[in-house]
C-alpha positions in Angstrom: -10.6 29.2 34.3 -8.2 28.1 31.4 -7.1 24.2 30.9 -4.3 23.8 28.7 -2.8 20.5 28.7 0.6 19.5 26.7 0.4 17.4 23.0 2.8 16.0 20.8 3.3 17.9 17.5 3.4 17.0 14.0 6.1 19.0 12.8 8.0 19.4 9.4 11.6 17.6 10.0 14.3 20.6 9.6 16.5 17.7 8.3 13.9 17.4 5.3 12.6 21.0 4.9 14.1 24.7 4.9 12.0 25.2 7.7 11.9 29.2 6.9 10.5 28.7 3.2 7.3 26.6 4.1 6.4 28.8 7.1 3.5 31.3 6.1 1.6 34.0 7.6 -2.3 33.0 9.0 -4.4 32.2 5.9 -6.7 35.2 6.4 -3.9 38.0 5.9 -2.3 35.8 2.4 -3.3 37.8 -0.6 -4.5 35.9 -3.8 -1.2 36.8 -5.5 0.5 35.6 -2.7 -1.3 32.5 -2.4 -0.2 31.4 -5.8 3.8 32.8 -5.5 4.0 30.7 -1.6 2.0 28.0 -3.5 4.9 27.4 -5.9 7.9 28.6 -3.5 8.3 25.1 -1.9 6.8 22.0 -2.6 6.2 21.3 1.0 4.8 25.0 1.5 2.8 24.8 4.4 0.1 27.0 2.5 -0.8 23.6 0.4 -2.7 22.7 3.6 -4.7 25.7 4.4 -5.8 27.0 1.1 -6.8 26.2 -2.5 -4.0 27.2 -5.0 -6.6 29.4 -6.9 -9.2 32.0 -5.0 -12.0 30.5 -7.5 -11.6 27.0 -6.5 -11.9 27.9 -2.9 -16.1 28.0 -2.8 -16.5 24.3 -4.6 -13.4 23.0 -2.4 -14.0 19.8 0.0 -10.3 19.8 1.2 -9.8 16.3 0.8 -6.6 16.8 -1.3 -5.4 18.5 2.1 -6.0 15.3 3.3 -4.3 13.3 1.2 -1.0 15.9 0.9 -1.2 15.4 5.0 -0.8 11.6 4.7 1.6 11.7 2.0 4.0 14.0 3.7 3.6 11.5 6.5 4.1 8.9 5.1 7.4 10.4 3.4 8.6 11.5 6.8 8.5 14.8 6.2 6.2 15.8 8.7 6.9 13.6 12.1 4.8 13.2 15.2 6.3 13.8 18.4 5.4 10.5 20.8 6.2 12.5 23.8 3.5 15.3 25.3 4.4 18.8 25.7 4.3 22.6 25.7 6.3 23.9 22.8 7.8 27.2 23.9 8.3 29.8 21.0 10.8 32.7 21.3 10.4 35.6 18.2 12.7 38.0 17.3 11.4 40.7 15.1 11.8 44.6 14.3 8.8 46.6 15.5 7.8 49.3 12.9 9.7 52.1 15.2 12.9 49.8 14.4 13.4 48.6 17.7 14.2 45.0 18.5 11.8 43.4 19.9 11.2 39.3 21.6 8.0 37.7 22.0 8.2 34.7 23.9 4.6 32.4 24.2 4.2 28.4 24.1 1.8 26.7 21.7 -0.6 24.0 23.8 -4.1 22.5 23.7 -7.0 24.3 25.5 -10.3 22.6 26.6 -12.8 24.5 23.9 -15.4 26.8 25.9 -18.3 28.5 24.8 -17.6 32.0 25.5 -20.8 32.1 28.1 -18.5 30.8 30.4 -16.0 33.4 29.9 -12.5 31.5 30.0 -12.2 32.5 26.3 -13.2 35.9 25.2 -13.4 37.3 22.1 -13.0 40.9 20.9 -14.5 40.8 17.6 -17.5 39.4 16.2 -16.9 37.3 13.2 -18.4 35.9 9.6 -20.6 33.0 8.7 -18.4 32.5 5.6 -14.7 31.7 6.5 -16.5 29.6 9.7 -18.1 27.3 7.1 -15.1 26.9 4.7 -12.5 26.2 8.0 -15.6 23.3 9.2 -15.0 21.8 5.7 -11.2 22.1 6.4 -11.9 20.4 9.8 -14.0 17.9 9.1 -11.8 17.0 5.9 -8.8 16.8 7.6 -9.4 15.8 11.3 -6.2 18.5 12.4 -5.5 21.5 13.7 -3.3 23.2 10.5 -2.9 26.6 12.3 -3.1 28.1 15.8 -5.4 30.2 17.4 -3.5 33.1 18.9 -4.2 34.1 22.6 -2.9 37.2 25.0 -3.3 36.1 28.7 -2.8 39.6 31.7 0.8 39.3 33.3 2.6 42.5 34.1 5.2 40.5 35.9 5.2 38.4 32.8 5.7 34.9 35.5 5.5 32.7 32.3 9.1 33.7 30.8 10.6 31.9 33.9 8.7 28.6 33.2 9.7 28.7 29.6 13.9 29.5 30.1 15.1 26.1 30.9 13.0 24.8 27.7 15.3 27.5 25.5 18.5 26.8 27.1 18.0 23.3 26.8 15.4 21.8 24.3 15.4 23.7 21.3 13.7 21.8 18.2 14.1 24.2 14.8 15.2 27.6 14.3 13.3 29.6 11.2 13.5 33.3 9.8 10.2 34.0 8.3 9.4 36.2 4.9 8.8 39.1 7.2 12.4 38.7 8.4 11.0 37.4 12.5 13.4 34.8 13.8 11.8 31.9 15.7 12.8 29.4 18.0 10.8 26.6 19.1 11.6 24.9 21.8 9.9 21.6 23.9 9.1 21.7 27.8 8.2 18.6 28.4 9.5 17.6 32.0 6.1 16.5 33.7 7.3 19.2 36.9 7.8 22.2 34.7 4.5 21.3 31.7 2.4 20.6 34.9 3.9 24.4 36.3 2.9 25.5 32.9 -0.8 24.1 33.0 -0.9 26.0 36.7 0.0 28.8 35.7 -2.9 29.2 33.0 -5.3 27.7 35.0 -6.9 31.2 36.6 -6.3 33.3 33.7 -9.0 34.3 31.3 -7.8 34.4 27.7 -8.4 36.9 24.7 -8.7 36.0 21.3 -6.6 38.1 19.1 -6.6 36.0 15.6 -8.2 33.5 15.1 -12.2 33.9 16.3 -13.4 32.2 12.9 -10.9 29.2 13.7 -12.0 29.4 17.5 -16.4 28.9 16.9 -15.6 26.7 13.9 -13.9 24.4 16.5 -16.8 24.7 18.9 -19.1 23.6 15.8 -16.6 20.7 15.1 -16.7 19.8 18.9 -20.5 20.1 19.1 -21.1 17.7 15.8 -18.7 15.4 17.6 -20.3 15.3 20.6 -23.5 14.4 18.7 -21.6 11.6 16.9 -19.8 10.3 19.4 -22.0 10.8 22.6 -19.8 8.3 25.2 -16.4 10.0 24.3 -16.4 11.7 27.1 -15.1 15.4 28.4 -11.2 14.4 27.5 -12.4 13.6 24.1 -10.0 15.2 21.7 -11.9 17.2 19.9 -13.1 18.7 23.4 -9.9 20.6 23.2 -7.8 23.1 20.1 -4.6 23.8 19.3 -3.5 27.3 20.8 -0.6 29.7 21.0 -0.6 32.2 24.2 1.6 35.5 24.6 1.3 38.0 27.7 -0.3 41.0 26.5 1.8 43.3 28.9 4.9 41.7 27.5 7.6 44.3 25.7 7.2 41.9 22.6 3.7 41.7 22.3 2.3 44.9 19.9 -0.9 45.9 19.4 -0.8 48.2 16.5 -3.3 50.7 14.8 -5.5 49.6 11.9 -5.9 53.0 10.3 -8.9 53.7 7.8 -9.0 54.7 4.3 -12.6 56.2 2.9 -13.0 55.1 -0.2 -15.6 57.7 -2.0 -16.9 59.8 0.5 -15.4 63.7 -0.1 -13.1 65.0 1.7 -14.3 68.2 3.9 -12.0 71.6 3.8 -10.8 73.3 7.0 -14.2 74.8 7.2 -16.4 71.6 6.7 -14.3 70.2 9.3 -14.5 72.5 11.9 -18.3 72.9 11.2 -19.1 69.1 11.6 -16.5 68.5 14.4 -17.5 71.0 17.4 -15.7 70.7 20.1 -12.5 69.3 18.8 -9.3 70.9 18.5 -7.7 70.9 15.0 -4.1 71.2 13.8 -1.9 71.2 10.7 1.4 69.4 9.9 3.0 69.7 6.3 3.4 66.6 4.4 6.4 66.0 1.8 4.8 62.7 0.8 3.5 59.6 2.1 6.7 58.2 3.4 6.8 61.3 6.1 3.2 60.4 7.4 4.8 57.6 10.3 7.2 60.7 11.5 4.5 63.2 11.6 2.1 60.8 13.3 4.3 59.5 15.5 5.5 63.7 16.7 2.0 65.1 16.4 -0.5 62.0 17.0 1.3 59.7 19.7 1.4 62.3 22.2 -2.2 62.4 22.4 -2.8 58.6 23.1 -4.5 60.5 26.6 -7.1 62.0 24.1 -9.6 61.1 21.2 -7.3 61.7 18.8 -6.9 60.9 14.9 -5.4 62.5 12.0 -6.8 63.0 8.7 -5.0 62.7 5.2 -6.5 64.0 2.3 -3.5 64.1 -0.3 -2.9 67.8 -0.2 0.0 67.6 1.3 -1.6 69.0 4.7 -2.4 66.7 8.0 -4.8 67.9 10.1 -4.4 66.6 13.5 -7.7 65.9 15.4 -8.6 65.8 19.4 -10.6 66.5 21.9 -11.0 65.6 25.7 -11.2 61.9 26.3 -13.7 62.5 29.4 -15.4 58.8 29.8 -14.2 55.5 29.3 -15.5 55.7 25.4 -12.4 54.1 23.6 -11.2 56.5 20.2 -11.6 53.9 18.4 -16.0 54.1 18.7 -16.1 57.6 18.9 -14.0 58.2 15.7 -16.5 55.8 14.3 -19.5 57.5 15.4 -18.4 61.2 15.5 -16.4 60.9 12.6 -16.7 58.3 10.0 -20.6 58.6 10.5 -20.7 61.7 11.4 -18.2 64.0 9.3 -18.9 61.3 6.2 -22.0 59.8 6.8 -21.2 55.8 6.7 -23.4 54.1 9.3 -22.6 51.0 10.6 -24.2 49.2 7.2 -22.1 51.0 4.8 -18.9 50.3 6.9 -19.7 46.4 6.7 -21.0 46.7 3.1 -17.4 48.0 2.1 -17.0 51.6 2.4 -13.8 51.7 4.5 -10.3 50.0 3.6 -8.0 48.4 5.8 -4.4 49.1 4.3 -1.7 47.0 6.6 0.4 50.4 7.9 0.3 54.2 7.8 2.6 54.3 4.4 0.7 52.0 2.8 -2.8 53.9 3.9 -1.1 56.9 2.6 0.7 55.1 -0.7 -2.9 53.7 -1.6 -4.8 57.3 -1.3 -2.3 58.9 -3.7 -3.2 56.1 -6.0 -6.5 57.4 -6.3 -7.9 54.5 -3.9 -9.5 56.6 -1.5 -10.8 60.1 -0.9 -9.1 60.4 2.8 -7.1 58.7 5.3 -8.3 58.5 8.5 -5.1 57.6 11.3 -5.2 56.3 14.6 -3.4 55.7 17.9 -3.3 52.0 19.1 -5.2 50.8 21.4 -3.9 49.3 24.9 -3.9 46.0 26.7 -5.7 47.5 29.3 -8.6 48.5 26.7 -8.8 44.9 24.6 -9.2 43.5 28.7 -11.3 46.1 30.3 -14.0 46.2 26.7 -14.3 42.2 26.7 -13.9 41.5 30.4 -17.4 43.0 30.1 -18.3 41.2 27.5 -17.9 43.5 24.6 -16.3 43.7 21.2 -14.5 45.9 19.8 -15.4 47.8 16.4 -13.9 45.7 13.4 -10.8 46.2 12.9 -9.7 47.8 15.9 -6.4 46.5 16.5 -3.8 44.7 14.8 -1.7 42.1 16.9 2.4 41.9 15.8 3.8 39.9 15.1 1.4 37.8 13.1 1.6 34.4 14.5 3.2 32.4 11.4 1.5 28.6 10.0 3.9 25.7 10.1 5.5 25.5 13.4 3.6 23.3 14.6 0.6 21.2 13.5 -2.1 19.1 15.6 -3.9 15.4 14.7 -7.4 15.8 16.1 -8.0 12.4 16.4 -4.0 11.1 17.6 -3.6 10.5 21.6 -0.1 12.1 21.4 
């Protein structure tokens, strides 16, 4: 169901770089602050290829200084093209948000592009006409693959970590620490035995987008104007295929983590306007010292109802009131808080939700941090989904509510990059 065949890289030269100061995180998740601090941290910041230094320039931007900055580095041999094919194994160390230590091992390749009718590739979220048309301008300008999509692939005997040892014992490329403190090592398989094993292994599995959808249909639209331009190239053509990274969903490293919600105006209901509009659902109370003690109290009062519909609700008080109620279909929490709750108990529909009238802070503290700052009128906190949801909603073709999900750790630009149009 999946092809993924082996490439050669363009990668920065560790002998040339710091390899850890011009890594940086997906373009989507950079801040406009952050943009211009990364922008000036190192000249060869791999952020000069993926945005505009400045948020205003971005609308009137054609990309082709990205262009020029990718011959240039090039030419000054600080990017290098790797003349032999492979799979490029990635191993990342990290500390989950519990503390633990935690590895994520997955391999960066290129996968024949599918439209998702044919189910090989299968989304989870639906995405924006905007960021498609500025990454097509990227594309088009550029002729590359600057950043990966990220994939999760079903494994619970996780068979690929086998394939990929012999690659880390024996072919490691560059060894980075990111700015969120996640060590990677990338690696090179590239043995035709063990990248053909790799490409066999992949070949039955169905894959799930989990960043990147924008990235993934602008490169269907890049194929599909492609294919119009170039009508004899053929089904190996290059830009028949994109530049992915894959991860077992099932593995101990991979995390899928809550996106909690903040309201921003809506009023927050007392105990009685709670219990009025929520029938049926159990509620409970937890004292609150501040917004630092809101992962501990989650984590004793919310976690152990992951078997439930469960959330808990923050509304600067100093009092959590935990939320649940029998989880008796296959409903995930994540709709019905949507529909029972944030439409329900506050009355945002489905058009004020997309028009703006939720936030998405990154973690629990910072949900809680923001509503003291007089950002919000109440946090709304969830359990995170499972693997077995994210498969079971799109195996049937269905996406999840927006922002459902957050996958850790985010998958950072830089390791590796991909010529479009080179046949290594």
């Amino acid at each position: 169901m999946s092809e993924l065949r082996p490439f050669g890289a363009l990668r920065y030269d560790p002998a040339r770089v710091d390899l850890g100061r011009v890594l940086v995180p997906p373009y989507d998740v950079i801040s406009p602050e952050d943009r211009s601090r990364l922008w000036e941290r190192d000249p060869h910041c791999a952020i000069r290829l993926e945005l505009t230094k400045d948020v205003a320039a971005e609308a009137a931007a054609d990309y082709a200084d990205v262009r020029e900055t990718l011959a240039r580095w090039r030419d000054e041999r600080v990017l290098r093209l790797d003349a032999k094919p492979g799979f490029y194994g990635l191993r990342t160390r990290f500390t989950a948000p519990d503390g633990a230590q935690r590895v994520r091992e997955g391999c960066f390749g290129l996968l024949r592009l599918e439209d998702y009718e044919k189910r090989s590739v299968r989304p989870h979220e639906r995405t924006l006409a905007g960021p498609k048309a500025d990454r097509l301008k990227m594309m088009q300008a550029t002729d590359a693959n600057l950043s990966s999509v990220f994939l999760l692939y079903e494994d619970r005997d996780d068979g690929l970590a086998a394939l990929l040892e012999s690659g880390f014992e024996k072919s490691v490329l560059a060894e980075a620490t990111d700015e969120a403190g996640a060590q990677h090592t990338l690696m090179r398989l590239d043995e035709p035995d063990a990248a053909q094993a790799v490409a066999d292994y992949f070949a039955p599995r169905p894959l799930v987008i989990a960043d990147g959808h924008h990235r993934y249909e602008t490169a269907l639209e890049y194929r599909n104007l492609q294919r119009r331009a170039h009508p004899d190239a053929g089904p190996d053509a290059p830009f028949e295929f994109l530049l992915v990274y894959v991860a077992n969903a099932w593995a101990e490293g991979s995390l899928l983590l809550p996106i909690h919600r903040l309201i921003l105006q809506a009023p927050a209901p007392d105990d009685a306007g709670w219990r009025a509009r929520l029938p049926g659902w159990e509620m409970q109370s937890v004292r609150l010292s501040g917004p630092d003690a809101v992962p501990e109290a989650l984590e004793t009062h919310l976690a152990p109802l992951a078997d439930r519909h469960a959330f808990a609700a923050d509304d600067a008080t100093g009092t959590l009131r935990v939320f649940a109620r029998p989880a008796s279909d296959e409903d995930l929490s994540v709709r019905v808080i949507h529909r029972e709750v944030i439409d329900g108990v506050f009355g945002l529909d489905e058009a004020a939700v997309r028009g703006g009238a939720i936030a998405y802070p990154k973690s629990a503290v910072q949900t809680a941090r923001d509503l003291r700052a007089g950002q919000g009128t109440v946090a709304l906190y969830l359990n995170p989904l499972l693997p077995d949801d994210v498969f079971r909603v799109t195996a049937a073709g269905d996406v999840l509510p927006q922002k459902s999900t957050f996958f850790a750790p985010k998958l950072p630009t830089g390791l590796v990059f991909r010529l479009i149009g080179d046949a290594a």
